[in-house]
Steps between C-alpha positions, in 0.01 A plus 500: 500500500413838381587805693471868479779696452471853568723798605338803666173394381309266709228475783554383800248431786549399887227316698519521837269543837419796644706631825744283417730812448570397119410860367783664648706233335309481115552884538877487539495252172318771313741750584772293420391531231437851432833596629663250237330804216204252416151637458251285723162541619392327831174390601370400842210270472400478891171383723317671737581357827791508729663155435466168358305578160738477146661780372710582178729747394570512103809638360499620113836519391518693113835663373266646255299645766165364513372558839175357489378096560569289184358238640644131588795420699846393430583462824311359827644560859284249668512529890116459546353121558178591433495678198791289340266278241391829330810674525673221346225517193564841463865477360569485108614229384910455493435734844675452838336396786683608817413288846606398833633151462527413862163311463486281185245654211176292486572350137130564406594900477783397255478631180695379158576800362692739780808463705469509847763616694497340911728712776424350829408848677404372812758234557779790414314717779434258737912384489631863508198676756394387823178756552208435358433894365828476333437177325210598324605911420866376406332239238414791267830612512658192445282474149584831359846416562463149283321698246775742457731244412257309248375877332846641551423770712776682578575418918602823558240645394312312769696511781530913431127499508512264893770819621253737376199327621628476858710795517554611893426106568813345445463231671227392253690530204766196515238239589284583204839549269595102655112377375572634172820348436308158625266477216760627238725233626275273462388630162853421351598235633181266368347693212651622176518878532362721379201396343308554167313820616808716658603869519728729392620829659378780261386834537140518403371683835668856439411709760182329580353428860256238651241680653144335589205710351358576888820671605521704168148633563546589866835729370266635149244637828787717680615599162140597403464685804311314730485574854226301659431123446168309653491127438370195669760207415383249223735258327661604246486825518651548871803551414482852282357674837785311700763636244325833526537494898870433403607727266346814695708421801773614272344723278140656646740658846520885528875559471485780764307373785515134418073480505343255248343643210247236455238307610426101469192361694393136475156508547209246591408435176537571128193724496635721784812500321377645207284777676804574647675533148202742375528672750855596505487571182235753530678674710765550262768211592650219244349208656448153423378178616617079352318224515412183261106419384315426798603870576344599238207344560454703801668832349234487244225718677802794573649488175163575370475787715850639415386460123181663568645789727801524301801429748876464398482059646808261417448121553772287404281163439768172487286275388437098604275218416196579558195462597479507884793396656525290206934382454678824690809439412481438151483748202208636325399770291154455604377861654529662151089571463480501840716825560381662204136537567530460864229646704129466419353732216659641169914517656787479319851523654836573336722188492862439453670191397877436585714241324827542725632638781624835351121515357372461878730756645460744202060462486476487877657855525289540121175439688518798740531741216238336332260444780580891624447625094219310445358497846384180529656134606739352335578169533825275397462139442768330585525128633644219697754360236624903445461588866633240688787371280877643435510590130782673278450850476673763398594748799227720558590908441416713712431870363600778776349785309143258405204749577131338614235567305254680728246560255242751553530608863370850557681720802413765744625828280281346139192406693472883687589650153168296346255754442193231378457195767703209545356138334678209609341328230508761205693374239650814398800366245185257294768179585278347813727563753429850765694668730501398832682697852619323784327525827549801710671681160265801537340631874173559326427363177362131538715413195600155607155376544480117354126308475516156422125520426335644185573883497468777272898670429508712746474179711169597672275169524236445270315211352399683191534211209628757267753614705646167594498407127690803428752389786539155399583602074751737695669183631511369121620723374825520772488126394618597118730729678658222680543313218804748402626479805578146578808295372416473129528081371869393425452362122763251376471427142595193303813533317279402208220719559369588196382136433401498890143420583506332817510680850542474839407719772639413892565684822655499787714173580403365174770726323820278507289147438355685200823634359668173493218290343477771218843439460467137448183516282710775300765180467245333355363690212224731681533896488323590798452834716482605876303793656583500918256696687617682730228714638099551498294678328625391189704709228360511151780308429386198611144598276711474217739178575138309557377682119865418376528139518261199386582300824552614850614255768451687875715328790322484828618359799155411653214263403226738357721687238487871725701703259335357222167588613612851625605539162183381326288727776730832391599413177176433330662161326312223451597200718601329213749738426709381790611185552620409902803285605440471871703360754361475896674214639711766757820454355669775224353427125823365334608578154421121348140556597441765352693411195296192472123618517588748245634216274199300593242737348727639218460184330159384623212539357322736737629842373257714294459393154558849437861501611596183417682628213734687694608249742687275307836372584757752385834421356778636757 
């Protein structure tokens, strides 16, 4: 029988059942692995509840360091009864199937074409642990130890990571060493080790770090200056404010007298917590608020107001399914229209898309100086597969002599040398943006007066038609100023460009999927080039990618094509222009998707007639 052979290039995927303890145990694997110099990229597919329900955590293991899904497995670490038929369908064919064989496999399951490989977990667990709790945590252990024999994982490497794991609990350290030589015992003595797919120690990894894209936020706020956070806890998105709480301990405490220097308030719900946000912010602190798109269904009235009134806001959005409660522990990008016209009449809001960790830490601290320059809220889109999973990265730099961007802040000494009168809403420098003072600046000039309702620009209140026209062109025209301002598109160009005339335009999460399947279609004959967005409004750059090439694919990880249709809306592009691969099943888009829907309508029939010329099958 066939069988893959691979080395430092496979997928592998673990099935288990939730509170079972097997994530501590699928983590140690994939660092294992990343300490043996091998690129990897683990993802946590888990349900909402407690206990009981499936879970999966997928390892992508690429020397060449491809760190999003390919798609398929090579591998299946089945501990799960009830999901077992489909995980067993999932693996390609000459894969390994990896099961406890202390009850017999129902024969119906059995496939042909895949090896299955039985270790009697429980009977092994039962003979060497009397409690109950120890059976069941100590089987996990006992199958990353047979899996280091047949992948030739180095056992030091694993029984380093136990001492560091349970360092200052010794005691816990030789009975988890003693499960791991169990199942690589057992490993040798009745399989041939290793097997096709192995590893090899290299050094791929550099200096790189696993970070999760939550924690990398929460440390991009302190470094962007933020001193007060307001949030209402929401899966995923809990964790950047819990970071946040963590980090300022350490770094937010007044050397001399030991006081904190910040504020965090949970508060009774996400509309509270954004009021609080505003107004923090308009008194003149960094301050922020996280939450995932239910929260911004309620934010939406506020962040219209902080548009309107013109208030520094940060919202770090890490997006779910959708709608509702809809899956809440699964990845979306699904709030993409919804955060940038949120709020009821003409709004637009300044978005920013991170692909990585480094991106989240670096835009997070980004998005103060924006929202402060542009005075208005910014908000970063991050999600659940970023957010909540460990991802290489490399270490994030930290800039002692960095300088905020206060923007236009009038003080005490330039507003009582004005001779004409103060207008919070003059637009003096013709960019859109005015100069604002901070509560309390000056004893008598009302400087720092802020109307949320129409007003005239010296903020007085008036319903004159004229007046509010003039106000809302204002806010257009800071719009075109934004458009400088954000991240400008990262543009990677076929190495045979000048015969390119496909595109494809992705964001966020999409990146390293995208990357790869170019890469493969590139194997294949087809010159193809990327544009990532990274922020919102768009640069003219991505005008003229959409103008440059015949064919535009735009990735989308949610049902109704969001970025697509953001870019028709700004862009003034016909629909037909772009073409969507979508993806809204909850799980990362892998790279063979993607790869094969452009394939798909590169040689249908369905292209323009216009461009049909240009999409022929190129000679590599």
């Amino acid at each position: 029988m066939k069988r893959i052979e691979a080395v430092n290039d496979f997928v592998i995927k673990f099935a288990n059942v939730n509170g079972t303890g097997s994530a501590s145990a699928n983590n140690m694997f994939a660092k294992s692995l990343f300490r043996m110099g091998l690129p990897i990229s683990p993802k946590n597919i888990f349900p909402s509840n407690i206990q009981g329900l499936p879970t999966w955590y997928e390892i992508r293991v690429s020397e060449k360091g491809y760190l999003g899904r390919r798609g398929g497995v090579d591998m299946m670490v089945c501990m799960n009864p009830q999901s077992m038929a489909k995980d067993i369908q999932e693996v390609e064919a000459g894969g390994y199937f990896f099961y406890d064989s202390s009850k017999p496999l129902d024969i119906r399951l059995m496939r042909s074409d895949i090896h299955f490989i039985g270790v009697p977990l429980k009977d092994l667990c039962q003979r060497e642990y009397s409690d109950a709790r120890q059976q069941q945590l100590f089987r996990n252990i006992i199958y990353v130890g047979a899996l280091s024999a047949l992948l030739d994982i180095e056992f030091e490497v694993l029984t380093g990571l136990v001492s560091d794991q349970f360092r200052g609990k010794e005691k816990l350290i030789t009975p988890n060493v003693r499960a791991l030589e169990i199942g690589y015992h057992y490993a040798v003595e009745h399989y041939q080790c290793p097997l096709g797919i192995r590893v090899e120690r290299r050094d791929a990894v550099g200096d790189q770090i696993l970070i999760d894209g939550n924690t990398a936020a929460s440390l991009g706020a302190i470094y962007g200056g933020a001193t007060v956070a307001a949030w209402y806890p929401i899966t995923p998105s809990t964790s950047v404010v819990d970071g946040f709480d963590k980090y300022c301990k350490r770094l937010r405490i007044d050397p001399g007298s030991g006081s904190k220097n910040y504020a965090i308030v949970q508060a009774e719900d996400e509309l509270a917590a954004i009021g609080m946000v505003i107004g923090a912010s308009w008194n003149g602190a960094r301050a922020f608020t996280a939450t995932s798109g239910p929260g911004i269904s309620l934010m939406s009235e506020f962040l219209g107001l902080a548009y309107f009134a013109e208030i520094p806001t940060v919202l770090i959005d890490v997006q779910r399914a959708g709608p509702s409660t809809g899956m809440p522990t699964r990845t979306q990008q699904s709030d993409v229209l919804a955060c940038a016209y949120a709020s009821h009449g003409d709004t637009k809001h300044v978005l920013l898309f991170p692909a990585t960790p480094r991106e989240c830490f670096e835009m997070t601290a980004q998005a103060f100086d924006l929202a402060e320059t542009l005075q208005t809220p910014v908000i970063m889109l991050t999600d659940l597969d970023l957010g909540m999973n460990d991802n290489m990265s490399p270490p994030l730099v930290w800039d002692d002599k960095r300088e905020y961007q206060r923007g236009k802040v009038f003080n005490e000494a330039q507003l009582e040398a004005m001779s004409e009168r103060f207008g919070r809403y003059l637009d003096i420098d013709d960019d859109g943006i005015s100069y604002r003072t901070y509560p309390g600046t000056h004893p008598s000039k009302g400087a720092f007066f802020t109307r949320g309702t129409s007003r005239d620009e010296y903020a007085v209140y008036t319903e004159d038609g004229d007046e509010y026209e003039k106000n809302m062109q204002r806010l257009l025209k800071k719009w075109d100023t934004a458009k400088n301002r954000v991240p400008i598109p990262e543009l990677i160009e076929s190495a045979k460009k000048s015969t390119s005339k496909v595109g494809v335009i992705h964001f966020g999460t999409s990146r390293d999927a995208t990357l790869e399947a170019v890469d493969a279609l590139a194997a294949e004959g087809y010159a193809i080039d990327t544009l990532r967005i990274k922020g919102f409004p768009f640069h003219k750059s991505v005008d003229a990618f959409i103008e440059a090439h015949d064919t535009v694919f735009v990735i989308d990880q949610n049902r109704d094509a969001q970025m697509r249709t953001l870019l028709v809306n700004e862009c003034l592009v016909s629909p037909r222009d772009l073409i969507s691969i979508l993806n809204y099943n909850g799980t990362p888009i892998t790279a063979r998707k993607i790869r094969d829907d452009i394939i798909a309508v590169l040689r249908s029939d369905n292209v323009r007639p216009l461009h049909k010329k240009t999409l022929a099958k190129e000679s590599v």
